[in-house]
C-alpha positions in Angstrom: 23.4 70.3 -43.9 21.8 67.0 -42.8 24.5 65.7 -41.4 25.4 68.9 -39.0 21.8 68.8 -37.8 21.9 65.1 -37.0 25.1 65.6 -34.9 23.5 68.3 -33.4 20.8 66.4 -31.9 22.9 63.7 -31.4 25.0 66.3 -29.0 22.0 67.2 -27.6 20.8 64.0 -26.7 24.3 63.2 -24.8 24.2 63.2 -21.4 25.5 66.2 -20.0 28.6 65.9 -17.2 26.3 66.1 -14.4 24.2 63.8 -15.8 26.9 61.5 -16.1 28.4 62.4 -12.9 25.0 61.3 -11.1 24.7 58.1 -13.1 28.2 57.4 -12.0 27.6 57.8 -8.1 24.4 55.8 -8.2 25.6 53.3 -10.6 28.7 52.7 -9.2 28.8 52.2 -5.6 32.9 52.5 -5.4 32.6 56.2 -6.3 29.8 56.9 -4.2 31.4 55.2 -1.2 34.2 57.5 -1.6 32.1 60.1 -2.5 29.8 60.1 1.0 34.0 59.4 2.7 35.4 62.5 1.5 32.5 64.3 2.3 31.7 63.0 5.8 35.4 64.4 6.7 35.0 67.3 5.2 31.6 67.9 7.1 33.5 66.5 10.6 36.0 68.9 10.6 34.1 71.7 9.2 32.1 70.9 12.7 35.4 71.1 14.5 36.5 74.2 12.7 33.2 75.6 14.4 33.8 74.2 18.1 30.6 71.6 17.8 32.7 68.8 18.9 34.2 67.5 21.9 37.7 66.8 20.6 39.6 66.6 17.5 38.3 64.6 14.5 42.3 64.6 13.3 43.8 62.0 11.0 45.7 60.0 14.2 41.9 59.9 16.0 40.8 58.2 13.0 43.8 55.8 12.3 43.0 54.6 15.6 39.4 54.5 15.0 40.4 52.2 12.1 40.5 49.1 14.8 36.9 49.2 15.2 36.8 48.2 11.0 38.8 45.6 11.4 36.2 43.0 13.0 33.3 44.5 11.5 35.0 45.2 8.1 36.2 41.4 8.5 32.4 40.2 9.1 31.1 41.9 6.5 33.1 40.3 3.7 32.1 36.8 5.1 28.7 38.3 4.7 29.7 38.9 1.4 30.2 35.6 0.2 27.3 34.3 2.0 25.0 36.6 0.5 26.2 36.1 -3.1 25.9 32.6 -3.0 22.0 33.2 -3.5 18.8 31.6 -2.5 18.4 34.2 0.5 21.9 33.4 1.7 22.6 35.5 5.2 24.7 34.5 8.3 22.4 35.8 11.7 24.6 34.1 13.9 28.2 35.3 13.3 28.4 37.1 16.7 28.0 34.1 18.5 30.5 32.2 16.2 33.0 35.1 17.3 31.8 34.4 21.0 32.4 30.7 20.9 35.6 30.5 19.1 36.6 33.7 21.4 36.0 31.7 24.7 37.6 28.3 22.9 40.8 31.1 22.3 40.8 31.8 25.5 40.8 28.3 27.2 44.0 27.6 25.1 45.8 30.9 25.5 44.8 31.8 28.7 44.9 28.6 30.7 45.9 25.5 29.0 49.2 27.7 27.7 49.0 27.0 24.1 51.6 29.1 22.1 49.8 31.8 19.9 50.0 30.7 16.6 48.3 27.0 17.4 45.9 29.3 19.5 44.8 31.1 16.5 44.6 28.2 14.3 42.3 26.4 16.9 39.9 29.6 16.7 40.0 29.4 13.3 38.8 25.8 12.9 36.3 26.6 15.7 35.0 29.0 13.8 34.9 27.3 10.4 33.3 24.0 12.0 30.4 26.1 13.7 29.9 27.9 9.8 30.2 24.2 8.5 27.3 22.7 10.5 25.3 26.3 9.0 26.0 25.3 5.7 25.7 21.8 6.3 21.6 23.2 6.8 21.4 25.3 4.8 23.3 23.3 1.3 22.9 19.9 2.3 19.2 19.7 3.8 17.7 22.4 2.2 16.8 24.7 5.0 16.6 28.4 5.1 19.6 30.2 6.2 17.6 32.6 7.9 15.8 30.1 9.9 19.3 28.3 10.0 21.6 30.7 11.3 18.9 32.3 13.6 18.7 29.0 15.3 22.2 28.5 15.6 22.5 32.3 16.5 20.9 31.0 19.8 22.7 27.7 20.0 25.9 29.4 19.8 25.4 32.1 22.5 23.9 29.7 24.6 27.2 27.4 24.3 29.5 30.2 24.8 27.9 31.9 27.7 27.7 27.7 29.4 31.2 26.6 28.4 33.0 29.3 31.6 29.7 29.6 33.6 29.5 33.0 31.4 32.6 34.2 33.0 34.9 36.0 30.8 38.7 34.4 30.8 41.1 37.3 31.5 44.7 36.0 32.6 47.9 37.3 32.4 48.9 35.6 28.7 45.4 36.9 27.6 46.2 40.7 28.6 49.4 40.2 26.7 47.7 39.9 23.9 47.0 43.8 23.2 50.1 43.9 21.2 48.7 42.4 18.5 45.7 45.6 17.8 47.3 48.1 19.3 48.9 51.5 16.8 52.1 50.9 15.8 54.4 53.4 13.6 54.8 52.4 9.7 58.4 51.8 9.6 60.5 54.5 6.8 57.4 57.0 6.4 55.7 56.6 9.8 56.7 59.7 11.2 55.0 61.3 8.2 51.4 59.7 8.9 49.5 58.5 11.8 49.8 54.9 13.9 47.8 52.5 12.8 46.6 49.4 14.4 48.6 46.4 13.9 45.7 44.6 13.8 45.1 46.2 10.0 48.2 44.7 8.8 48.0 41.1 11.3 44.2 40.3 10.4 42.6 42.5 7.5 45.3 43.0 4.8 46.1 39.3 4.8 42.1 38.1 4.7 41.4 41.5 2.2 43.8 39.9 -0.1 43.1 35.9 -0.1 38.8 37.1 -0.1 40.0 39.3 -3.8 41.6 36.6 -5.2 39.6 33.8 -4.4 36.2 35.5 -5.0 37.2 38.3 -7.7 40.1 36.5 -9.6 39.5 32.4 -8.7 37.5 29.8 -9.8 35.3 29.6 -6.9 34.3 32.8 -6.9 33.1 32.6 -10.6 31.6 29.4 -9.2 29.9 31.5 -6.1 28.2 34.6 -8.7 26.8 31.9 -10.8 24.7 30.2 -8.2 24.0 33.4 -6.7 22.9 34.6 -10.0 20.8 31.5 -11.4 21.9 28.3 -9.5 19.6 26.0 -11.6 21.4 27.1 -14.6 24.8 26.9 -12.5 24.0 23.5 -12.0 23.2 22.6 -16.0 26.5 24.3 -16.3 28.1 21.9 -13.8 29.1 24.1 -11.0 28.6 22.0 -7.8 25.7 24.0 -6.2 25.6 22.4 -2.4 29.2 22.3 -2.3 29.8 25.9 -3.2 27.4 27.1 -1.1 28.6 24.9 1.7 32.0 26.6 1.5 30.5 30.1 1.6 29.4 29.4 5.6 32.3 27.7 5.9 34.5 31.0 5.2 32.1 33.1 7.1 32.8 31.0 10.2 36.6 30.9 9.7 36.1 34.9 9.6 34.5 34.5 12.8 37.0 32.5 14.6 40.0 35.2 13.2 37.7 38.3 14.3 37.2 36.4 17.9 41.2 36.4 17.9 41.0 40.2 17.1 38.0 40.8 19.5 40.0 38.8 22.6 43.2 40.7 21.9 41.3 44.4 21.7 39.8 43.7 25.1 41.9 41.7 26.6 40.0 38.9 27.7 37.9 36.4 26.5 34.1 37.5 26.5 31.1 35.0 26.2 29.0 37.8 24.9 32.2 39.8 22.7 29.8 39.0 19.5 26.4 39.3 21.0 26.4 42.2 23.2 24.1 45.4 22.5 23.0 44.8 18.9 25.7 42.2 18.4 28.2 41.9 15.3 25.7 40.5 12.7 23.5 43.4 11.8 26.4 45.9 11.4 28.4 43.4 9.6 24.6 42.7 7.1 24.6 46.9 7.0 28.4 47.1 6.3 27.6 44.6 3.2 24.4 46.0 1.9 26.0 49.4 1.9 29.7 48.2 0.0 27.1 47.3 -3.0 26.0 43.4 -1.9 22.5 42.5 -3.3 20.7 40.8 -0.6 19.4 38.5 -3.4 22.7 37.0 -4.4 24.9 37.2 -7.4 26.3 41.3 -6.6 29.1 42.1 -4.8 32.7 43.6 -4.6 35.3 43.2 -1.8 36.5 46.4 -1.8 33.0 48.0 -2.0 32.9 46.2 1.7 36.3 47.5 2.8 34.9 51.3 2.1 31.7 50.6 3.6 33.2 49.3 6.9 35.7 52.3 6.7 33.0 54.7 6.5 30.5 53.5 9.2 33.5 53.7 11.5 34.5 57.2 10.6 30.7 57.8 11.1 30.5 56.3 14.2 33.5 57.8 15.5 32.4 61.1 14.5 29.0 60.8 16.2 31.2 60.1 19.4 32.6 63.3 19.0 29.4 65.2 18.8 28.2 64.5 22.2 28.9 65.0 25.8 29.6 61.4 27.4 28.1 58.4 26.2 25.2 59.9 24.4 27.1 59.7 20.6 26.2 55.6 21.7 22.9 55.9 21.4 22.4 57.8 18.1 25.2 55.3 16.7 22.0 53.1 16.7 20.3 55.4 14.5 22.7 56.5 12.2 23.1 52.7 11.4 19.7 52.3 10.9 19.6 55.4 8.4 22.6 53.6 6.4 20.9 50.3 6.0 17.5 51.8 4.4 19.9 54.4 2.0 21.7 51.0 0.6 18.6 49.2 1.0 16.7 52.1 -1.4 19.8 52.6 -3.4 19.8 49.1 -4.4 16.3 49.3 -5.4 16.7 51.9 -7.8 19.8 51.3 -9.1 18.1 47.4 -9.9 15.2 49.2 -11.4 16.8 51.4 -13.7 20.1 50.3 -14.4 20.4 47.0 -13.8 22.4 46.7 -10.8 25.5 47.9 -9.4 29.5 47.3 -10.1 
């Protein structure tokens, strides 16, 4: 008799399924990016089902929407890896980075006639000696990296904007360049789904896939969360602190330079504000990160948390477009972004608070 009463309240302590279920979405931030996904398509076309938008919010709209995740998507894992390796760890001035190494694209696409490939690898080290000199800063002498990359957030633009007399480099080889982001049919199954940018499969796929194994799977990144986590006790442990963290702004500006690659292809031309204009690249990339799961104090984070997050601001984005007349959706973009950075911002807290943190 004992025994059937103590596995009755035993049963009745249990959480219940939606119990479960809600410790689930809060606790794990992959289900609840998927979870707010489905439901913001399901809310879209509901709203297109009623005639409150201006055009379709159909599966080939948002394939092609899908190149607008590919910089910031790209941004926010280098934010990632930034952010995790601790002691406030944030890159400010990636939009300039992506301006610089844009305009240094340019010069050698455009008019010293460079072939692509050496083009691209020029951006890249452009971009990774601009995140060197940040981490340089920031690992080496001990500065902030707000302070830091603020500063050089300036620096940057200021070069970009000084190195064509801030005009924009848009030649003929330049213009050529569209192939490489524009939608392209899968081959075997494409006339089954939509186009998609050929930028996904050129750019994000191949930097997706080295980030998850280098950060999820490789020493380093073992070597990244535990500095991020405790770097004093990293350091008893023998993890090379300043060089780790060195290396982390060193990937974010290699991101940079690939993303200004992607940036002077989508536009066709070379832009000395592509990274800095509006509201710039850096606080949607921070948002994108926050929101995939990143703990702005170091030591959290999952790739593919960022790869949903970037997804679903897009779709978000794109489906604010679709709500308004003209350009009006732009300016509640704004707003909508804002609203996403303080629901990850309070969904960290509480998930820190009473669970410990996120996976």
């Amino acid at each position: 008799m004992n025994a059937v009463t103590t596995a009755a309240r035993a049963k009745d302590r249990a959480p219940g399924l939606g119990a479960r279920a809600l410790r689930a979405l809060v606790t794990q931030r992959l289900v609840l990016l998927v979870t707010l996904l489905v439901g913001l398509v399901v809310v879209m076309k509901l709203l297109e089902r009623g005639g409150y938008l201006v055009a379709s919010y159909s599966s080939d709209y948002l394939a092609a929407s899908l190149i607008d995740a590919v910089p910031l998507g790209l941004l926010g894992l280098g934010q990632l890896v930034v952010i995790v390796s601790g002691r406030g760890g944030i890159d400010l001035s990636v939009g300039s980075m992506v301006s610089v190494s844009g305009m240094l694209f340019g010069f050698a696409i455009g008019e010293w006639g460079w072939p692509l490939v050496p083009a691209v690898l020029f951006a890249l080290l452009s971009g990774g000696l601009l995140g060197a000199i940040n981490g340089f800063f920031v690992s080496a002498m001990g500065f902030p990296a707000l302070i830091t990359t603020l500063a050089t957030y300036y620096a940057y633009s200021s070069i970009a904007l000084v190195v064509n007399d801030s005009s924009p480099i848009s030649t003929g080889p330049i213009q050529d360049l569209t192939w490489l982001t524009r939608p392209v049919e899968l081959p075997m199954f494409g006339q089954y789904v939509p186009d998609f940018p050929m930028g996904i499969f050129l750019f994000a796929i191949p930097v997706i896939v080295l980030l998850w194994l280098n950060v999820t799977r490789g020493t380093y990144g073992r070597q990244l969360y535990a500095i991020g986590t405790n770097d004093t006790a990293g350091r008893f442990a023998g993890v090379p602190v300043g060089s780790v963290r060195f290396r982390a702004y060193l990937v974010s500006g290699m991101v940079s330079g690939l993303v200004a690659v992607v940036t002077v292809s989508q536009f066709a031309s070379a832009r000395p504000d592509a990274g800095t204009a509006g509201n710039g690249m850096a606080l949607p990339a921070i948002t994108i990160a926050v929101l995939g799961g990143v703990a702005i104090t170091g030591g959290v984070g999952r790739v593919v948390g960022v790869v949903v997050a970037a997804v679903l601001v897009v779709w978000l984005n794109a489906g604010i477009l679709l709500s308004f007349e003209g350009s009006e959706g732009s300016q509640y973009q704004l707003l909508a972004l804002g609203g996403v950075l303080i629901f990850a911002a309070i969904l960290n807290g509480v998930t820190t608070r009473r669970y410990g943190g996120t996976s």
